[in-house]
N, C-alpha and C positions, 0 to 999 in steps of 0.2 A: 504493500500500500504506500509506504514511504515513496518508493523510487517511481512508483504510477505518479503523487502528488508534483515527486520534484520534477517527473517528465512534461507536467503541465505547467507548473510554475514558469519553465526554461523554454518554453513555444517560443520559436522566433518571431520577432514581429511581423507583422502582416503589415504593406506600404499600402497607407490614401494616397489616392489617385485625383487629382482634378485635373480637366483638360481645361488651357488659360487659353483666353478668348477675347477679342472688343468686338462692338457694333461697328465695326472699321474693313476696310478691307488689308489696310496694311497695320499690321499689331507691333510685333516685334522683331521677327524674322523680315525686313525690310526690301522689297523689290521684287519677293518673290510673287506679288501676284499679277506678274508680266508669264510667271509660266504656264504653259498652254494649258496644263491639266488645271490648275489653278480655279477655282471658282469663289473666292473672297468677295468678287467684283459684285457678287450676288448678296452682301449682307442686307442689303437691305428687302430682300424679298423674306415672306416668313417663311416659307416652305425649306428657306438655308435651314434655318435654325430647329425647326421643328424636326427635320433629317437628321440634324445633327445630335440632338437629343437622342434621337432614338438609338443611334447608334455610338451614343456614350453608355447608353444603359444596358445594349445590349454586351459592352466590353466592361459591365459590374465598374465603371469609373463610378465614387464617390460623389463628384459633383460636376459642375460647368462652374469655374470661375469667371466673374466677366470682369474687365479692367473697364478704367472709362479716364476721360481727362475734362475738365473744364480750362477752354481754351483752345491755342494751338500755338505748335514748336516754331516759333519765330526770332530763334536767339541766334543760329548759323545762319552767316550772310546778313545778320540783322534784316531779315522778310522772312516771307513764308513761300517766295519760289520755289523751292525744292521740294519744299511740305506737300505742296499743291501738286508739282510733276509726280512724288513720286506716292502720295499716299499716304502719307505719314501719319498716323489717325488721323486724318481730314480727309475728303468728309468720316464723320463719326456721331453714331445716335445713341438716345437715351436706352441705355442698358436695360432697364427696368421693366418697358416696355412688351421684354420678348419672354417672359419667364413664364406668365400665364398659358402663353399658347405652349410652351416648351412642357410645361408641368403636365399641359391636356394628355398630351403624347405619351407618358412618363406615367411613374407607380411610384420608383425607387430615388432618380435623379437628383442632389441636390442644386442648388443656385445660389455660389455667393456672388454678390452685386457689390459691385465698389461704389459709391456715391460721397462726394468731400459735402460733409456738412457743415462748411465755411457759407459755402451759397445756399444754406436749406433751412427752411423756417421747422425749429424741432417738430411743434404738433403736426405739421401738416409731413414731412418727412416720418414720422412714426405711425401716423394713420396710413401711410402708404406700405410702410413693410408690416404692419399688423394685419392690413388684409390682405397680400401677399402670403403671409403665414398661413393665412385660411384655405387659400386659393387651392394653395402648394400642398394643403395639408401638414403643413409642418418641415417643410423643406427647403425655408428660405433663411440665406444668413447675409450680413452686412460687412463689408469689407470698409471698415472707417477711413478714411482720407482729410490729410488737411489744405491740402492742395500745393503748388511747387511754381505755379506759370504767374510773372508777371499780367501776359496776355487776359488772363482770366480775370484779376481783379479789374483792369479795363473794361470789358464787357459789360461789368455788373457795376461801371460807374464808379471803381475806388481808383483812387492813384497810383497807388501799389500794392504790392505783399505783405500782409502782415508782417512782424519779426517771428520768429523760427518756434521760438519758444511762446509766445503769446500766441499761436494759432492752436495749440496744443492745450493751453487755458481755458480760450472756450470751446474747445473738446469735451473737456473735462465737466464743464457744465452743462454740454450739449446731451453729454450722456445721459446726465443724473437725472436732466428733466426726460429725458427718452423712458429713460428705469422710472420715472413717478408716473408716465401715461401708463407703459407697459407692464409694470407688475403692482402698481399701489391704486389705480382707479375703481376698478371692478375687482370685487370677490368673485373665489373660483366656481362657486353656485348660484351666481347673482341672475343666471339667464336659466329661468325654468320653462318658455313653452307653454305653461296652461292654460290651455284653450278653456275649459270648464271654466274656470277661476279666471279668466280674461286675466291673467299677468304674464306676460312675455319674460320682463324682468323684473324683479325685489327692489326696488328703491332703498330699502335700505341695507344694501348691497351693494349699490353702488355710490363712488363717493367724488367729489370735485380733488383735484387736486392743487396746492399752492406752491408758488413758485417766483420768488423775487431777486433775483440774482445780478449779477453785472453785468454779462452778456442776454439777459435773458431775461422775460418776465409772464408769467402764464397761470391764470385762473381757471379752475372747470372742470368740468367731468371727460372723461376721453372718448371720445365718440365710439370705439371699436372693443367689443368683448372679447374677453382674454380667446388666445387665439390656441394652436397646440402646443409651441414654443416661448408664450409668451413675448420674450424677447430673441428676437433672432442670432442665430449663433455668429457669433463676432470674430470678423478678424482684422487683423493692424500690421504693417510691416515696419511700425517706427523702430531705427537701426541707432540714431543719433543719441545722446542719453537720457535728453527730453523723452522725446519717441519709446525710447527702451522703456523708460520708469511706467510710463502710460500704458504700452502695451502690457507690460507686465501687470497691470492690473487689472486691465478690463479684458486685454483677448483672452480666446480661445485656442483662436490657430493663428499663428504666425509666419509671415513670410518673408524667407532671408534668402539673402546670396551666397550661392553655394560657391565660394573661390576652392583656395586650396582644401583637401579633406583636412588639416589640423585644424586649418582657421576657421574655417566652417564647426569642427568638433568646438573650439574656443567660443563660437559663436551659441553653438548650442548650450554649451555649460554655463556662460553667462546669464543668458534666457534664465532656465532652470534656475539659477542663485537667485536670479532676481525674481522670481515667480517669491520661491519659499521667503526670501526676506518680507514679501508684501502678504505673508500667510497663506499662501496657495501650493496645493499639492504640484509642485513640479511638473507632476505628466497631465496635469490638466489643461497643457496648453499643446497643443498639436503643431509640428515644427513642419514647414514646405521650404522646398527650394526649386527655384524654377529649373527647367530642364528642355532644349531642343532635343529632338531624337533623328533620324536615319534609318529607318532598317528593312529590311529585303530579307530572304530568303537564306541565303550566306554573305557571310564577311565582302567578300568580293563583290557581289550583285550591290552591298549596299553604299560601299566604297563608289560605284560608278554612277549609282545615284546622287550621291552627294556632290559630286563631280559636274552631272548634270545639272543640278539644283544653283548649286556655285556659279553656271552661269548666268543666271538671271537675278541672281540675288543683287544687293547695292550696299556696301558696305558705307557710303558718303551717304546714302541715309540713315543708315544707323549712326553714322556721327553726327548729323543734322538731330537727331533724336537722343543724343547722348549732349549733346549740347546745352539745349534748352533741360535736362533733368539736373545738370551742374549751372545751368546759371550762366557759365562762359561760353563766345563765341570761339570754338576751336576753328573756324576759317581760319582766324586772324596767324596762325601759328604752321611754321616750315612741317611738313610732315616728319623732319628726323628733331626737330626742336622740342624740348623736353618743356610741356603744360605747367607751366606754377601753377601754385594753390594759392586760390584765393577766396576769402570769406563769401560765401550770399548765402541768400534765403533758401535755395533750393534744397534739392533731396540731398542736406548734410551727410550721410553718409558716404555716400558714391564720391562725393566732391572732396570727402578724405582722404581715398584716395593718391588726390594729388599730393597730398602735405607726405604721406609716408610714402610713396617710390617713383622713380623718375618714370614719367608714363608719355611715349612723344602719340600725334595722330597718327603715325604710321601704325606702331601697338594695336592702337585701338580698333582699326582697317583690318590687323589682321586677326586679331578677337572674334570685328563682325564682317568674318565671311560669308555667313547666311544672312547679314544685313541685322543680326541681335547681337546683345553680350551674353546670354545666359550657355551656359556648361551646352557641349555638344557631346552626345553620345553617338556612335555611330556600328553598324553590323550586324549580322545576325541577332534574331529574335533570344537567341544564347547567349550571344555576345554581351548583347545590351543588357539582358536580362541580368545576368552575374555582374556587369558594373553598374548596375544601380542596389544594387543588394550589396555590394561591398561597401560603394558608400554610403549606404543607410546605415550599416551596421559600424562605420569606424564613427562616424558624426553623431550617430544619435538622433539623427532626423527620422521622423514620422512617415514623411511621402514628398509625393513630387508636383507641382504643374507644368504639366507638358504646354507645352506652347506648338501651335502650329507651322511648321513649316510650308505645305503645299495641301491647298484644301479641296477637299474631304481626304484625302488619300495618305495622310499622313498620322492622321487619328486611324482610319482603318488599319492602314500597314501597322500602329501599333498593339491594334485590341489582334491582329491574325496571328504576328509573329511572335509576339514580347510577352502578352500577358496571359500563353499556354504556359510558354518558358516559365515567369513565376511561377505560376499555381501548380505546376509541376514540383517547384523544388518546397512549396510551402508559405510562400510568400505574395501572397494573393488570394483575396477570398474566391469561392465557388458560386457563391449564393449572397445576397443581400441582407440583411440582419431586419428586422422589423421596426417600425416606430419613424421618429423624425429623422431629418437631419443628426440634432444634437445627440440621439440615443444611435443613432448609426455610427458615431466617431467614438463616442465615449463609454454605451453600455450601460448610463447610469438615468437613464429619464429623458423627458423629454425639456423640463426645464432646466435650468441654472442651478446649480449648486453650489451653498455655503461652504468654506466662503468666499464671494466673490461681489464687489461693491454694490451689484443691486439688488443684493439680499436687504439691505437696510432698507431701501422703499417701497418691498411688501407692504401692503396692507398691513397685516399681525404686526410689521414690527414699526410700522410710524403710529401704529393706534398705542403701541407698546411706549413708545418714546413720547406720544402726546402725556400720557398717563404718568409718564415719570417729572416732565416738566411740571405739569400740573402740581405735582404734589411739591417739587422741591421749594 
C-alpha cells in the first residue's frame, strides 16, 4: 500500500495547454500570413474561430488564450507604415466578442481574454465577464493588462502613459471593486425561480455594494447573479516587481518568458517565494511560457518546413513589434550597434533586458526568424514532445501557449503529431476533467479559494467585518 501511495504521490505532471491567439491576423509569429496555406487573413469571419474551437477541443487543449492590444505599434520609424504593410495586430478586434459563438461549439474549451482595465469602467467591464461566465458555463477567465502603448492613451484622449507603477495602483482597486460586484452583491441562494410564490429572487439576499476609493467610486446592487465561477479565473504576466508583487496576489496562472531553462527555473522559484510570502499555496498559481512549434512527421520533414515557413516570415516586423513593447525606436540603431537601456513606461521587463547584456538589432532579427521572440521548438511529434517535457520538468512550469505559426495547420500538425507523443509517455490528459475552467486547472471547485484577496469581499465576510466595526 505504501509504495501504491508513493507511486501516486510521484505522477508526473501532466502540461496545460493553451493555444495563444488575437483577433488579428498577424499575432506574433510576424509575416507569416503572406503564406499560401495561411488563412489569418480570415479573423474576422466567425466560422475562423468557431473551426478553431472545435479543433482545440478536439486536441483536449485546456483553453484559447486571446491576447489583445489597445492601440497600435507606432514606435519603429516613428509611424505605423510597417504596422499597416505588414499586419502587425492592425487591423485587430475586440476579443470578447468571439467566445460566445466559440463556447456554442465547445462543452470543455476554456477562454482566457486579455482586456487592460486602464480603458474599462469596472461595473460595466465585470457585468461583461459575469455573463460570459454564464454563457461559457463557467469557462471564462481574464487575463489582467495595464497596458504599454503611448498610442492608446491618445485614442482615449490622455497625453500619455500612466507611470509604471501607478497603473498597477489602480489595478489594485480595479480588482477589489470587480471582487465587491463579483462575490459580495448577491448570496449564493439569492435566485430561487418560484413561480408559485412569484419570487424570482430574495431581496434580502441580495445586497448594494459601497465603494469610495481614488480611482474609483461605485454604489448599488450588481446587476448579474453569481455566475458558476463567480469570479473569472485570472491571469497576469507582471514580470517587473511592481507587476510580480500584484500578480502574486491576485493571479492564478501566470505568464513568463521562457529564456534560458535556469532563468526560467529562477523565474519560477521567484513566483513561488512570492506567492507563499503573500500566504498562498505556491502551486496555486499555474506557470505558462509561450512557445512556437514546427512539426511534421520526422525531424527532417519538419526541418524543411520550417525552412519553408522562414520564407515568408519578417523578422523587421517582429522588430517593428518588439519596438513599441520597449518603448525604443530600434530603426534608429546600426544593426551590429549594441541597444542601450533606457528607462520608459513600457513592458519593464523585456526593456531589462537591455541594462543586463549587450543585445544589437541584428540579435534580435535573428531571434525572430519566424517574425516572434518566443522559444522555437522544432521536429518530430517525439522530438518536440521530449523537449517540452524536459523543460517543464527542469523549470517547474505548468504548461505552454502555443502560438500560431501558419493557420489552421499548425495547431493541427500539433494536436496529430505532438500531443499522441505526450499522452503516450504520460504527460497529457486522455479525457477532460469535469466542472469549470477553474476546477479543470486546479481540482478544487469551481470558485476561488482562501486565501486569496477576494475572499474578504464575500458577503459572510464584509457582513463579518460590518459587525466587528460596529461593535469596536
Amino acid at each position: 500500500m505504501t509504495n501504491l501511495n508513493n507511486t501516486t504521490l510521484h505522477q508526473p505532471k501532466q502540461i496545460i495547454l493553451n493555444a495563444f491567439d488575437m483577433n488579428c491576423a498577424g499575432h506574433i509569429n510576424h509575416g507569416l500570413w503572406t503564406h499560401p496555406r495561411d488563412e489569418s487573413h480570415r479573423f474576422n469571419e466567425l466560422s475562423y474561430w468557431t473551426d478553431l474551437a472545435k479543433t482545440l477541443e478536439q486536441g483536449l487543449f485546456d483553453g484559447l488564450f486571446i491576447a489583445d492590444i489597445t492601440g497600435v505599434y507606432d514606435v519603429y520609424q516613428g509611424n505605423i507604415d510597417l504596422t499597416l504593410k505588414e499586419s502587425i495586430q492592425l487591423p485587430s478586434h475586440d476579443p470578447s466578442t468571439l467566445v460566445s459563438a466559440m463556447a456554442a461549439v465547445t462543452q470543455n474549451l476554456g477562454f482566457g481574454v486579455t482586456v487592460n482595465l486602464s480603458y474599462e469602467s469596472p461595473y460595466q467591464f465585470a457585468r461583461r465577464f459575469a455573463s460570459l461566465d454564464h454563457l461559457t458555463q463557467g469557462r471564462i477567465g481574464w487575463n489582467i493588462v495595464t497596458g504599454y502603448l503611448d498610442s492608446a492613451e491618445r485614442l482615449i484622449g490622455q497625453k500619455g502613459l500612466k507611470d509604471h507603477d501607478l497603473r498597477y495602483e489602480q489595478a489594485v482597486e480595479f480588482l477589489e471593486l470587480c471582487y465587491k460586484f463579483w462575490e459580495g452583491s448577491w448570496e449564493d441562494d439569492a435566485v430561487l425561480k418560484d413561480k408559485a410564490q412569484r419570487i424570482f429572487s430574495d431581496p434580502a439576499k441580495v445586497h448594494a455594494i459601497e465603494h469610495q476609493g481614488h480611482f474609483y467610486q461605485s454604489q448599488g446592487v450588481f446587476q448579474v447573479s453569481p455566475s458558476i465561477q463567480r469570479t473569472p479565473v485570472l491571469y497576469q504576466a507582471g514580470a517587473s516587481p511592481r507587476g510580480l508583487d500584484f500578480a502574486t496576489q491576485h493571479a492564478e496562472g501566470m505568464f513568463i518568458g521562457a529564456d534560458k531553462p535556469e532563468k526560467t527555473k529562477q523565474q519560477v522559484d521567484k513566483i513561488r517565494a512570492h506567492a507563499k510570502a503573500h500566504g498562498r499555496d505556491p502551486s496555486s498559481i499555474k506557470l505558462f511560457a509561450g512557445i512556437s512549434v514546427v512539426t511534421a512527421e520526422t525531424d527532417e520533414l519538419a526541418q524543411e518546413k520550417l525552412a519553408e515557413y522562414i520564407r515568408y516570415a519578417s523578422p523587421e516586423a517582429g522588430l517593428a513589434h518588439f519596438s513599441s513593447s520597449v518603448g525604443i525606436d530600434l530603426s534608429k540603431y546600426a544593426d551590429d550597434e549594441a541597444i542601450p537601456y533606457q528607462k520608459t513606461n513600457s513592458i519593464a521587463s523585456v526593456n531589462s533586458k537591455f541594462k543586463e547584456q549587450k543585445i544589437t538589432p541584428n540579435d534580435l532579427k535573428a531571434q525572430l526568424k519566424l517574425g516572434g521572440r518566443y522559444p522555437l521548438f522544432v521536429g518530430s511529434g517525439a522530438t518536440v514532445a521530449e523537449q517540452l517535457i524536459q523543460l517543464l520538468d527542469e523549470t517547474g512550469l505548468d504548461g505552454f501557449n502555443l502560438t500560431r505559426t501558419v493557420a489552421p495547420e499548425s495547431h493541427q500538425d500539433f494536436i496529430r503529431w505532438v500531443i499522441p507523443e505526450l499522452q503516450q509517455r504520460g504527460r497529457y490528459k486522455t479525457e477532460y476533467s469535469q466542472g469549470s475552467l477553474r476546477n479543470k486547472l486546479f481540482q478544487q471547485g469551481d470558485r476561488l479559494t482562501a486565501p486569496h484577496p477576494a475572499d474578504q469581499f464575500r458577503f459572510r465576510n464584509c457582513k463579518q467585518k460590518n459587525k466587528q466595526a460596529q461593535s469596536a
